[in-house]
PDB file of N, CA, C and O in Angstrom:
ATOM      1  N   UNK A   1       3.630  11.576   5.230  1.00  0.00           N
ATOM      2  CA  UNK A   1       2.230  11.828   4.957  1.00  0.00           C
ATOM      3  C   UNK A   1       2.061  13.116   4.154  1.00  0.00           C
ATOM      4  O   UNK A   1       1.079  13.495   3.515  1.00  0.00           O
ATOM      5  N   UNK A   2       2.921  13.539   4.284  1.00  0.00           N
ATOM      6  CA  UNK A   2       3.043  15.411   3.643  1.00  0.00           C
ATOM      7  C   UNK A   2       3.161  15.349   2.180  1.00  0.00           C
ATOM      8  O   UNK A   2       2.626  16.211   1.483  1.00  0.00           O
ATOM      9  N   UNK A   3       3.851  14.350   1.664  1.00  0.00           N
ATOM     10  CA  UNK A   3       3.775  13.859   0.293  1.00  0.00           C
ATOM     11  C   UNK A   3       3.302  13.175  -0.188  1.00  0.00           C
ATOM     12  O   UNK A   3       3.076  13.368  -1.382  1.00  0.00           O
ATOM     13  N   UNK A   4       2.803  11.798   0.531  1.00  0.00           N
ATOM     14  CA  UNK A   4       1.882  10.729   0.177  1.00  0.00           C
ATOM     15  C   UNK A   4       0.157  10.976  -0.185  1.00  0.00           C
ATOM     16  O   UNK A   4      -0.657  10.415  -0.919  1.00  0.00           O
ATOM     17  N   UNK A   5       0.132  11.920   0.589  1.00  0.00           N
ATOM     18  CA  UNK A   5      -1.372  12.195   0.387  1.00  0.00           C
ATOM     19  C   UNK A   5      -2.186  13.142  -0.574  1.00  0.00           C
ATOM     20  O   UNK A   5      -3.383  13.008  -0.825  1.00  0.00           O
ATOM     21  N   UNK A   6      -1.260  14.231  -1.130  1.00  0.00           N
ATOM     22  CA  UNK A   6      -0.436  14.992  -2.563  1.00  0.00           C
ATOM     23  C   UNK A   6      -0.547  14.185  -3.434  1.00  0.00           C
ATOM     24  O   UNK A   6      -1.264  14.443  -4.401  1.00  0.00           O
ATOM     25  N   UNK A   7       0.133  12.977  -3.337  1.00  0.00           N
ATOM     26  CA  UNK A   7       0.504  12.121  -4.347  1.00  0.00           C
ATOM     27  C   UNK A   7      -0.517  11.141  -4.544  1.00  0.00           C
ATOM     28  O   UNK A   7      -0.488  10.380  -5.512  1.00  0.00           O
ATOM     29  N   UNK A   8      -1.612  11.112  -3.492  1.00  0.00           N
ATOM     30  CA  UNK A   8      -2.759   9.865  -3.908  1.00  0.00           C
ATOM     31  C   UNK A   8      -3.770  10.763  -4.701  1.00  0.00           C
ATOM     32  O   UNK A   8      -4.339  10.474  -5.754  1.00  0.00           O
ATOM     33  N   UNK A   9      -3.870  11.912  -3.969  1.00  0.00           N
ATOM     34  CA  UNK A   9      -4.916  12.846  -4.712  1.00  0.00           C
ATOM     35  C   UNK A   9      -4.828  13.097  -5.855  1.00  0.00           C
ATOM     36  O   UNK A   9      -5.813  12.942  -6.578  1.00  0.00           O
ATOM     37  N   UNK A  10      -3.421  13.638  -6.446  1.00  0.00           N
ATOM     38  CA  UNK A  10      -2.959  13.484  -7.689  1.00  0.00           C
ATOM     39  C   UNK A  10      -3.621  12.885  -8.341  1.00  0.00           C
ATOM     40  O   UNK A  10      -4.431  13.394  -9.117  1.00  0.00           O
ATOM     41  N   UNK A  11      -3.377  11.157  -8.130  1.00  0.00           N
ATOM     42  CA  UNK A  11      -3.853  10.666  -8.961  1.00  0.00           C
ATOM     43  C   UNK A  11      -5.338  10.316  -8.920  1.00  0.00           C
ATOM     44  O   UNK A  11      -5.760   9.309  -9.488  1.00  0.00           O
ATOM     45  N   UNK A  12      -5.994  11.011  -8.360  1.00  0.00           N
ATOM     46  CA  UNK A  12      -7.494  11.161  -8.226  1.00  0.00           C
ATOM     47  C   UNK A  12      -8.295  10.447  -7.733  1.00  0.00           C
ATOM     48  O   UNK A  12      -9.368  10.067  -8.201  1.00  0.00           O
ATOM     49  N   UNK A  13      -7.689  10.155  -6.483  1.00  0.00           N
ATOM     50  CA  UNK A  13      -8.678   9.612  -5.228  1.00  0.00           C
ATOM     51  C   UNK A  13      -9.003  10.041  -4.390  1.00  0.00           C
ATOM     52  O   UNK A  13      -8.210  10.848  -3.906  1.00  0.00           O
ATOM     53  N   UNK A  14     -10.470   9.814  -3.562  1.00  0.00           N
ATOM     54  CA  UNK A  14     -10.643  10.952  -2.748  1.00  0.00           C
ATOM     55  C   UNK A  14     -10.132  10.159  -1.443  1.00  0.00           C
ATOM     56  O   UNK A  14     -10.724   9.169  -1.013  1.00  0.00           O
ATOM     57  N   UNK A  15      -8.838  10.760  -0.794  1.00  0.00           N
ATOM     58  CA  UNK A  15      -7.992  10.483   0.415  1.00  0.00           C
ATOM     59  C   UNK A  15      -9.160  10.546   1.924  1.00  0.00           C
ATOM     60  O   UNK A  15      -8.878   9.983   2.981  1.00  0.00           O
ATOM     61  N   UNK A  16      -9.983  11.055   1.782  1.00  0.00           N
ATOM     62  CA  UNK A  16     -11.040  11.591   2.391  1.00  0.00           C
ATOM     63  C   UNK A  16     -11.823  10.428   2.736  1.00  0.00           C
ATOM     64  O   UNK A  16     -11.943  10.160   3.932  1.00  0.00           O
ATOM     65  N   UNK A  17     -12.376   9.694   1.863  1.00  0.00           N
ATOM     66  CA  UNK A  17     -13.267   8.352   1.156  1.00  0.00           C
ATOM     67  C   UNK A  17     -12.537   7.404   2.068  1.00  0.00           C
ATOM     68  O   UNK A  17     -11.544   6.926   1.518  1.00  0.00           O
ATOM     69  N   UNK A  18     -12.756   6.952   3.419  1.00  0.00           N
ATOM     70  CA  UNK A  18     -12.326   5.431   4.545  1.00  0.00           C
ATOM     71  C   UNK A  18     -12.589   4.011   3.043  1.00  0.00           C
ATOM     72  O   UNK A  18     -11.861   3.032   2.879  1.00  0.00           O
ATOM     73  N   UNK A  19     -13.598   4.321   2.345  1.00  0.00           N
ATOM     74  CA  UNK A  19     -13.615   3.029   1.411  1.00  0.00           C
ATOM     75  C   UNK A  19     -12.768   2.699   0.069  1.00  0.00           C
ATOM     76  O   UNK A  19     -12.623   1.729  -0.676  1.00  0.00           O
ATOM     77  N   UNK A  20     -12.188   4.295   0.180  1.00  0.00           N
ATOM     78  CA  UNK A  20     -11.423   4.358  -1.539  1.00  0.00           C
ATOM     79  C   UNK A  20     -10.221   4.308  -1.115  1.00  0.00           C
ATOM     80  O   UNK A  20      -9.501   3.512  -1.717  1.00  0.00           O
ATOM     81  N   UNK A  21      -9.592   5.104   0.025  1.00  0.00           N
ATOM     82  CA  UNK A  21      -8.287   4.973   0.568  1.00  0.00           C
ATOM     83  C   UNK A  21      -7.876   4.749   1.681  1.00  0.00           C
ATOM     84  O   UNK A  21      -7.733   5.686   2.467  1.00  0.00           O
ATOM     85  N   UNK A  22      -7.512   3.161   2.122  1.00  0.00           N
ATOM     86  CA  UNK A  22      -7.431   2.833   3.151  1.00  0.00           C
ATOM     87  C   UNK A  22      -5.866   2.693   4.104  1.00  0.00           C
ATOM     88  O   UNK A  22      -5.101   1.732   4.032  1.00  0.00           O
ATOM     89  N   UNK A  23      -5.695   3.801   4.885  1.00  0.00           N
ATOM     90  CA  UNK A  23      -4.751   4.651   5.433  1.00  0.00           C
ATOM     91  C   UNK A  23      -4.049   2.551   6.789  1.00  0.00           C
ATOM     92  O   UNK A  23      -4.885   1.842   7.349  1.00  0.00           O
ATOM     93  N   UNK A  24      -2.708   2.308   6.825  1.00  0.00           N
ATOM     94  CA  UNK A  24      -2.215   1.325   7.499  1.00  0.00           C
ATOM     95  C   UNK A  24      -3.966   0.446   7.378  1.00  0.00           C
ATOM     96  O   UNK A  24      -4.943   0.281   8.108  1.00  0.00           O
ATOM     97  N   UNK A  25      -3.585   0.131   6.161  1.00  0.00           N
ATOM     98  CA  UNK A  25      -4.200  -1.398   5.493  1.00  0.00           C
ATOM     99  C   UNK A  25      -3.857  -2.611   6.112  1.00  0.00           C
ATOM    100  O   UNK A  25      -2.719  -2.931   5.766  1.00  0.00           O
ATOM    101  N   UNK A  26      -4.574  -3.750   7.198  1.00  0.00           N
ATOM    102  CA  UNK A  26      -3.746  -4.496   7.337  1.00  0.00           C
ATOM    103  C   UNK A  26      -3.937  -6.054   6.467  1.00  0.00           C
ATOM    104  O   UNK A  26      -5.122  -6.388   6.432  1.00  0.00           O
ATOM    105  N   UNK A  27      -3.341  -6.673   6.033  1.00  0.00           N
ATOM    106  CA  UNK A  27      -3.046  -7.380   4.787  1.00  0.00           C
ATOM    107  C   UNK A  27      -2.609  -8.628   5.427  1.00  0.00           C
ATOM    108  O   UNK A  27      -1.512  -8.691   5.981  1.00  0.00           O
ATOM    109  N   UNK A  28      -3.432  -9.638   5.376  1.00  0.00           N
ATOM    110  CA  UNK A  28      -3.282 -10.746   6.574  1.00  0.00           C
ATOM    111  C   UNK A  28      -3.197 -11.993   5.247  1.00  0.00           C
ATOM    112  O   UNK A  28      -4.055 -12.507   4.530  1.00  0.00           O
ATOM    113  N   UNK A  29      -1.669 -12.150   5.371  1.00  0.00           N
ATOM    114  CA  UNK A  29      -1.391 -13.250   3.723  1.00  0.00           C
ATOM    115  C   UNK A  29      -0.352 -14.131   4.291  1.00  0.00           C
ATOM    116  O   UNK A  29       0.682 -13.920   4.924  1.00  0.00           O
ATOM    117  N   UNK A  30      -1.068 -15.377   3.786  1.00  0.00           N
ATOM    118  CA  UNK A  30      -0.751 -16.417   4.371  1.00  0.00           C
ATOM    119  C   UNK A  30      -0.466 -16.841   6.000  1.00  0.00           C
ATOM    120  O   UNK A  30      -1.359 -17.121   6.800  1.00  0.00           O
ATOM    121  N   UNK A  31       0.949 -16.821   6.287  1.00  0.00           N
ATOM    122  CA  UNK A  31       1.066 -17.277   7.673  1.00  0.00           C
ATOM    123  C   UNK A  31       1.249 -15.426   8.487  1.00  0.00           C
ATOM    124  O   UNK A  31       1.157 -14.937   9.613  1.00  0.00           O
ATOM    125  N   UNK A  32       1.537 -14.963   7.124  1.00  0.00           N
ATOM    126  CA  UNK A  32       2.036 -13.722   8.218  1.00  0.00           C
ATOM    127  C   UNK A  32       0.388 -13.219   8.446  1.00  0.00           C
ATOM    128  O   UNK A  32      -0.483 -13.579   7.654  1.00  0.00           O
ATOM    129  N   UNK A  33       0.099 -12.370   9.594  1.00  0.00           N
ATOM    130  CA  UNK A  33      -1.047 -12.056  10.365  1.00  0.00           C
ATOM    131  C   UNK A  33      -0.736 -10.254  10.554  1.00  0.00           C
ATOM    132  O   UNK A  33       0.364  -9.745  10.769  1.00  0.00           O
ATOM    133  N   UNK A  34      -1.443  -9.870  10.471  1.00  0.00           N
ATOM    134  CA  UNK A  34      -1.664  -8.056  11.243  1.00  0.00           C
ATOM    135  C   UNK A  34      -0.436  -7.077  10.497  1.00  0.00           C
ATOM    136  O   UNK A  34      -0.061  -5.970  10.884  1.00  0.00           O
ATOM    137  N   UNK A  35       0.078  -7.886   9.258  1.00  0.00           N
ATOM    138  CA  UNK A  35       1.264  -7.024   8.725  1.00  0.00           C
ATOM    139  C   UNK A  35       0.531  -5.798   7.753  1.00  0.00           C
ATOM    140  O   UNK A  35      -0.070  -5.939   6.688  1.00  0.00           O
ATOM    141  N   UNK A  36       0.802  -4.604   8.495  1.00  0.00           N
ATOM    142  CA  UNK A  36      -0.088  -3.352   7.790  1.00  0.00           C
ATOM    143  C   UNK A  36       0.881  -2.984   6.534  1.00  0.00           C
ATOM    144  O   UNK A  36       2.080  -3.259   6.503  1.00  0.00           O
ATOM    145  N   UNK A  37       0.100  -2.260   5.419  1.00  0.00           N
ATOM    146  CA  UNK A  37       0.692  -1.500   4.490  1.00  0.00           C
ATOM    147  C   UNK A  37      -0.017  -0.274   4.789  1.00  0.00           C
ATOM    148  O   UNK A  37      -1.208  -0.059   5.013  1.00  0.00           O
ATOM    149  N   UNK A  38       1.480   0.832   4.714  1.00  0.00           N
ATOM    150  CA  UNK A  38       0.922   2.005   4.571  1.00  0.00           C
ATOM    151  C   UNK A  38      -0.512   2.438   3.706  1.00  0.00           C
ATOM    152  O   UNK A  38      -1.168   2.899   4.641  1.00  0.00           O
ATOM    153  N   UNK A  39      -1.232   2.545   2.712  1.00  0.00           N
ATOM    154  CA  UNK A  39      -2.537   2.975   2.104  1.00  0.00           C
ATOM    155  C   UNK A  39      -2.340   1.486   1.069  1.00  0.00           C
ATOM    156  O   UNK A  39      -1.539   0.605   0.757  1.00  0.00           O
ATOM    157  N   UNK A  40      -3.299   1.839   0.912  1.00  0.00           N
ATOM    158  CA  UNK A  40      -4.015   0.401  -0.272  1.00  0.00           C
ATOM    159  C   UNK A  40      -5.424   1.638  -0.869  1.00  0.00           C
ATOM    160  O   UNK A  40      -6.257   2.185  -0.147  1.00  0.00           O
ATOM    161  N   UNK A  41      -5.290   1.749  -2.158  1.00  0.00           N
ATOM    162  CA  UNK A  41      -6.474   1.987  -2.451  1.00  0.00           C
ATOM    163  C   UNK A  41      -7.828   0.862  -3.125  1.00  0.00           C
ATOM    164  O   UNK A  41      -7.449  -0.181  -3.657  1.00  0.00           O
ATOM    165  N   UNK A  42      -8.600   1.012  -3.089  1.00  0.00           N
ATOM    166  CA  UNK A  42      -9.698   0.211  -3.070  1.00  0.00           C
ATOM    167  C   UNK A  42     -10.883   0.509  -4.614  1.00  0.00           C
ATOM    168  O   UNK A  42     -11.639   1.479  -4.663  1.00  0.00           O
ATOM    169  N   UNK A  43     -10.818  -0.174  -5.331  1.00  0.00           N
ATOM    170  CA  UNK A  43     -11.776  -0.131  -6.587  1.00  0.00           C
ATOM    171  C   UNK A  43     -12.731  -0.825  -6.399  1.00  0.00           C
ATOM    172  O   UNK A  43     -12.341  -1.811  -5.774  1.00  0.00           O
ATOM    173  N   UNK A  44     -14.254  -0.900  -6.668  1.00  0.00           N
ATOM    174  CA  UNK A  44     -15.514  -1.763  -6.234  1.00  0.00           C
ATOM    175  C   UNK A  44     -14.856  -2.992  -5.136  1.00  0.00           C
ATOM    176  O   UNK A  44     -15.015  -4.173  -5.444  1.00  0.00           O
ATOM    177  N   UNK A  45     -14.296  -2.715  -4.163  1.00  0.00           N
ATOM    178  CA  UNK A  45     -14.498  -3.617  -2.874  1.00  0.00           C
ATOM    179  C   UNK A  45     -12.989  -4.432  -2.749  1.00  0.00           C
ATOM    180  O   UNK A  45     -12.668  -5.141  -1.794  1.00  0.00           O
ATOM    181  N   UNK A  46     -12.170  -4.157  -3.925  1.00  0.00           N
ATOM    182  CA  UNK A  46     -11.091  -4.402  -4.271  1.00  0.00           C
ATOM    183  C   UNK A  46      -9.842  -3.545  -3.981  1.00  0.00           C
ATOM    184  O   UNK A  46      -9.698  -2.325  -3.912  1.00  0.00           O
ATOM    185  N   UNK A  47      -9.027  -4.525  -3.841  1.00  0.00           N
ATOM    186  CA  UNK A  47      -7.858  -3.233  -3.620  1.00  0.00           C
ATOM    187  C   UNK A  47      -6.608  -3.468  -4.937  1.00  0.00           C
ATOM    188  O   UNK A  47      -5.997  -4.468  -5.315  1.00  0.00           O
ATOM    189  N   UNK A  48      -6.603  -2.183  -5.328  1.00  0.00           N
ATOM    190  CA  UNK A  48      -6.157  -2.174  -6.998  1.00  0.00           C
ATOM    191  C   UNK A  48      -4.369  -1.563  -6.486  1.00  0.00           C
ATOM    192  O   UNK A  48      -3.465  -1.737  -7.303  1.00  0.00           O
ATOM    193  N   UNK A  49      -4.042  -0.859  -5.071  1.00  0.00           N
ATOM    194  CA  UNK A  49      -2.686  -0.160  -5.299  1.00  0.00           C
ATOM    195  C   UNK A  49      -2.339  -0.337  -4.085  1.00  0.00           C
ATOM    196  O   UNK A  49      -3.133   0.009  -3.211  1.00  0.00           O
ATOM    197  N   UNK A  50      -1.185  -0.865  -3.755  1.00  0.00           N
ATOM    198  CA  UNK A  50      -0.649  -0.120  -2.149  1.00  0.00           C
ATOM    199  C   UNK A  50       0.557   0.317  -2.878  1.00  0.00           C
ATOM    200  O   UNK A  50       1.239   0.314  -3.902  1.00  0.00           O
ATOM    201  N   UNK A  51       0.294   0.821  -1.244  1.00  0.00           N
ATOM    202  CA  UNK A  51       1.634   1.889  -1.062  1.00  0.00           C
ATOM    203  C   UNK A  51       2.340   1.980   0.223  1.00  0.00           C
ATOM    204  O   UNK A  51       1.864   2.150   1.346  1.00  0.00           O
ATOM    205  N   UNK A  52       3.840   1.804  -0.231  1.00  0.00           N
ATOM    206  CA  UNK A  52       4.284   1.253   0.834  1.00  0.00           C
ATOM    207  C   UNK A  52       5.708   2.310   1.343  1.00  0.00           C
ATOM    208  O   UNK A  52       6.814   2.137   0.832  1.00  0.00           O
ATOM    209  N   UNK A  53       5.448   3.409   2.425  1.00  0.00           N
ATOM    210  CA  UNK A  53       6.460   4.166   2.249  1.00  0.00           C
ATOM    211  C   UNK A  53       7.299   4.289   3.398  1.00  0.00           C
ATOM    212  O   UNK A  53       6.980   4.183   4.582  1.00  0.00           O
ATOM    213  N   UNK A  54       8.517   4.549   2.843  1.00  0.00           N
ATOM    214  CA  UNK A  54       9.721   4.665   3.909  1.00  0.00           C
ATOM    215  C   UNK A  54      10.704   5.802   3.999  1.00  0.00           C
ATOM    216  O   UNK A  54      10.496   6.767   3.263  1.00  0.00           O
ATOM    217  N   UNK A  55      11.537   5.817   4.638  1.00  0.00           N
ATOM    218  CA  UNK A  55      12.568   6.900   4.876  1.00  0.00           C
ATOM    219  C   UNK A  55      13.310   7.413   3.890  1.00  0.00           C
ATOM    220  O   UNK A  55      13.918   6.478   3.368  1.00  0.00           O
ATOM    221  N   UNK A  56      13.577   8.470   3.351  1.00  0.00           N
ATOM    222  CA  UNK A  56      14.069   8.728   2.198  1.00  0.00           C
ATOM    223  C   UNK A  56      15.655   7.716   2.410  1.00  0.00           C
ATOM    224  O   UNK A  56      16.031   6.850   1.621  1.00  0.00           O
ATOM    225  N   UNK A  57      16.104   7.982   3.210  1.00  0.00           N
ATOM    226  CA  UNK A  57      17.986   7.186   3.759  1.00  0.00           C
ATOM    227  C   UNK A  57      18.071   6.122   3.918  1.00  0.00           C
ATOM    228  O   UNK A  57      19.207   5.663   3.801  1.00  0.00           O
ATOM    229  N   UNK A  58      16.803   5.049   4.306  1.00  0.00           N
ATOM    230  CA  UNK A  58      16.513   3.861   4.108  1.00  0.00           C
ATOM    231  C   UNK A  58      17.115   2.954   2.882  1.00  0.00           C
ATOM    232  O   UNK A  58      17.630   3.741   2.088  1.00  0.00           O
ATOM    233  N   UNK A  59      17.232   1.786   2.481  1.00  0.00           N
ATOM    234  CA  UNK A  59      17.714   1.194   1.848  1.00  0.00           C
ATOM    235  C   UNK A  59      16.363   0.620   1.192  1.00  0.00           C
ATOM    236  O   UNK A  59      15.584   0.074   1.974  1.00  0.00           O
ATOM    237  N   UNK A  60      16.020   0.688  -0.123  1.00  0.00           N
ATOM    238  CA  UNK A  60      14.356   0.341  -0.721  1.00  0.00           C
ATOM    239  C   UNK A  60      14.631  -1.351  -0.662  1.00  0.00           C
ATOM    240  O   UNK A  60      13.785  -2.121  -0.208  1.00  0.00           O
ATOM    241  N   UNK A  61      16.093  -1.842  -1.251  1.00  0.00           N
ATOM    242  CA  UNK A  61      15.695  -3.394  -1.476  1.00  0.00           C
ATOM    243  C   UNK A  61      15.691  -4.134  -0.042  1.00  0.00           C
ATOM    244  O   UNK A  61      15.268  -5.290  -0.007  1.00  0.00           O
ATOM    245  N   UNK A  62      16.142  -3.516   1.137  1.00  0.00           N
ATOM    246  CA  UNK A  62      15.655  -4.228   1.975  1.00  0.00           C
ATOM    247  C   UNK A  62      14.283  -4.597   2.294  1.00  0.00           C
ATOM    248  O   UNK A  62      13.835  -5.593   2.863  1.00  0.00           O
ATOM    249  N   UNK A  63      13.821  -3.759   1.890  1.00  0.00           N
ATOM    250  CA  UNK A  63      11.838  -3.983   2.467  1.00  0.00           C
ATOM    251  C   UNK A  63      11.428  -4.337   1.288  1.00  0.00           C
ATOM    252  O   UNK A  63      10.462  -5.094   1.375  1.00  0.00           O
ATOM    253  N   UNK A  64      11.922  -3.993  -0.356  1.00  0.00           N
ATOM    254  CA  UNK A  64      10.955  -4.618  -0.983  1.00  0.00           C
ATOM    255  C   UNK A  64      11.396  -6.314  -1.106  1.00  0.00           C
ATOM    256  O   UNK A  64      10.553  -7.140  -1.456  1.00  0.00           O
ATOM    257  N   UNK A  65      12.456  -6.607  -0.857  1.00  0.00           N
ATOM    258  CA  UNK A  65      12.746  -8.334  -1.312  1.00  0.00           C
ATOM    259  C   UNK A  65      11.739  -8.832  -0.283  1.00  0.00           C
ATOM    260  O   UNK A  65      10.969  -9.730  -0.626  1.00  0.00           O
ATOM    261  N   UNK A  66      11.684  -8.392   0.791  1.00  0.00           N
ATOM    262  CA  UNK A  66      10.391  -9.253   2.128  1.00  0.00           C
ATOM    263  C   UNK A  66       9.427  -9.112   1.068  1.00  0.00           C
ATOM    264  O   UNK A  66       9.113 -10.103   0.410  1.00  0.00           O
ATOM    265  N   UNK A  67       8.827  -7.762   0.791  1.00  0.00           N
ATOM    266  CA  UNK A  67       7.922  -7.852   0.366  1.00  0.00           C
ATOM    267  C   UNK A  67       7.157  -8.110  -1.057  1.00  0.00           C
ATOM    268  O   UNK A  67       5.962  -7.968  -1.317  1.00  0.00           O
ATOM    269  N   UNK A  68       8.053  -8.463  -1.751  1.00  0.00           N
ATOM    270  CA  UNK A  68       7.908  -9.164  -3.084  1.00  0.00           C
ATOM    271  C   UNK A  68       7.177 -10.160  -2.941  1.00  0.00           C
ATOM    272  O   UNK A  68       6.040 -10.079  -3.407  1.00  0.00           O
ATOM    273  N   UNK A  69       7.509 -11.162  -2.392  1.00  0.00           N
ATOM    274  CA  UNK A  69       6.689 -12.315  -2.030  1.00  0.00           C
ATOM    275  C   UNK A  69       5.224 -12.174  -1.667  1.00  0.00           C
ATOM    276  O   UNK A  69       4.343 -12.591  -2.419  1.00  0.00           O
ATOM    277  N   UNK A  70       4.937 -11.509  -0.365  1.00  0.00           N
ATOM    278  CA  UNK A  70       3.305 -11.213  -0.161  1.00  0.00           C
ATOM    279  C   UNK A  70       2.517 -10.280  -1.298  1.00  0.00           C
ATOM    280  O   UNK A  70       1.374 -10.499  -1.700  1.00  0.00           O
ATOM    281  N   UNK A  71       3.468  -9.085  -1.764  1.00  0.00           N
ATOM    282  CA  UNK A  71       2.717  -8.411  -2.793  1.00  0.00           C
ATOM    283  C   UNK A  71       2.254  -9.351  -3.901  1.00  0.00           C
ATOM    284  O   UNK A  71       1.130  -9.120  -4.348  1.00  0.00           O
ATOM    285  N   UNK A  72       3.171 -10.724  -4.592  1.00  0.00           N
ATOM    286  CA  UNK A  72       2.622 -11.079  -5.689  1.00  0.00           C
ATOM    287  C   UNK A  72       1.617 -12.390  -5.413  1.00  0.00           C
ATOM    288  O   UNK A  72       0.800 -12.870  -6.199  1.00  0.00           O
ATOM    289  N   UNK A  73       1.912 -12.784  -4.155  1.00  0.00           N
ATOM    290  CA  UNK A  73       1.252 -13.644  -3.529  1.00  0.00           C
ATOM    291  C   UNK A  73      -0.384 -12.951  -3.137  1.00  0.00           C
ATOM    292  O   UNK A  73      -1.303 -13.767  -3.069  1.00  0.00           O
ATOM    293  N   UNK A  74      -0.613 -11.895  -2.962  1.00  0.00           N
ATOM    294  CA  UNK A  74      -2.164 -11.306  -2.524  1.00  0.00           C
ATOM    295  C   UNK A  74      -2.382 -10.576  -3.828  1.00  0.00           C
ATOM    296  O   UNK A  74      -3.244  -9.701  -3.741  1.00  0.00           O
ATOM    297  N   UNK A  75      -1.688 -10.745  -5.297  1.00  0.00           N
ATOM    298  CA  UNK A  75      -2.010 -10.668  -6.339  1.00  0.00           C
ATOM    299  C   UNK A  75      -2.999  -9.135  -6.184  1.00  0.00           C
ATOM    300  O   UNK A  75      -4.209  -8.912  -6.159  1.00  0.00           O
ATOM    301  N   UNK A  76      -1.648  -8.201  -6.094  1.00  0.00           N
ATOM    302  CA  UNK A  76      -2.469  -6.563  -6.031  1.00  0.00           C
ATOM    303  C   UNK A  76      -1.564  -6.071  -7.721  1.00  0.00           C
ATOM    304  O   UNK A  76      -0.414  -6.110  -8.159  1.00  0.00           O
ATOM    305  N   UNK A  77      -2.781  -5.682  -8.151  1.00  0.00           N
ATOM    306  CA  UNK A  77      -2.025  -5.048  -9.754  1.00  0.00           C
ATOM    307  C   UNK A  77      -1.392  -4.440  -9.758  1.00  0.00           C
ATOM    308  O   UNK A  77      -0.647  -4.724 -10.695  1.00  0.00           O
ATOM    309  N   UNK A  78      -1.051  -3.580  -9.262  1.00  0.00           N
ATOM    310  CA  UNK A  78      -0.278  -2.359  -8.350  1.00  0.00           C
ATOM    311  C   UNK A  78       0.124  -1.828  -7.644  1.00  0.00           C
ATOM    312  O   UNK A  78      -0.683  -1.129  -7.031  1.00  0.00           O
ATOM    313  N   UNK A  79       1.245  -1.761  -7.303  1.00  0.00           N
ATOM    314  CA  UNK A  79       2.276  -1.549  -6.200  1.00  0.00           C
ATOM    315  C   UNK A  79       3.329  -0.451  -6.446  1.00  0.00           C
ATOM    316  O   UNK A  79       4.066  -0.200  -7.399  1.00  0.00           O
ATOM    317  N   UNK A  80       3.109   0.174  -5.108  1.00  0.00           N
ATOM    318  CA  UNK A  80       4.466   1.419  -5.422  1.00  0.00           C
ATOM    319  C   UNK A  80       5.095   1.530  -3.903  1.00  0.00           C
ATOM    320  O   UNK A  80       4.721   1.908  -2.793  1.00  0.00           O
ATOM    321  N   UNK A  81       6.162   1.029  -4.458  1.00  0.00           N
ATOM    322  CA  UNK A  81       7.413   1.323  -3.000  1.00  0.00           C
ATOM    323  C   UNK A  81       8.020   2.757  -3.212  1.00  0.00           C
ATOM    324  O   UNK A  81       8.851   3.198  -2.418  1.00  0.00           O
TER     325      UNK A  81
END
């Protein structure tokens, strides 16, 4: 959170705003149910970015190959693992 929230502001959202940046988003696509993403930001009622973060020692293609599928499947323009 110490960097993520640095890094949303950055790019000029107000982290502050419950409607612009929505902190464990939960993203209910297809069969899967209650599966949260870390932040999703939100453009007129839309959600234009998630963000999906993990352990620096973690392995990235394990979580993104799951999640390839629902990200292009809930058709979000933007995505950052």
């Amino acid at each position: 959170m110490a960097l993520i929230i640095p890094f949303i502001q950055s790019l000029g959202y107000d982290v502050y705003n419950p409607v612009e940046v929505i902190p464990e988003y939960i993203s209910d696509i297809g069969i899967k149910k209650g599966e949260k993403i870390d932040y999703a930001i939100m453009k007129d009622g839309h959600v234009t970015i998630l963000i999906e973060c993990k352990h620096w020692a973690q392995n990235p293609w394990f979580y993104m190959m799951d999640n390839f599928f629902d990200i292009f499947t809930f058709r979000v323009p933007n995505s950052v693992f």
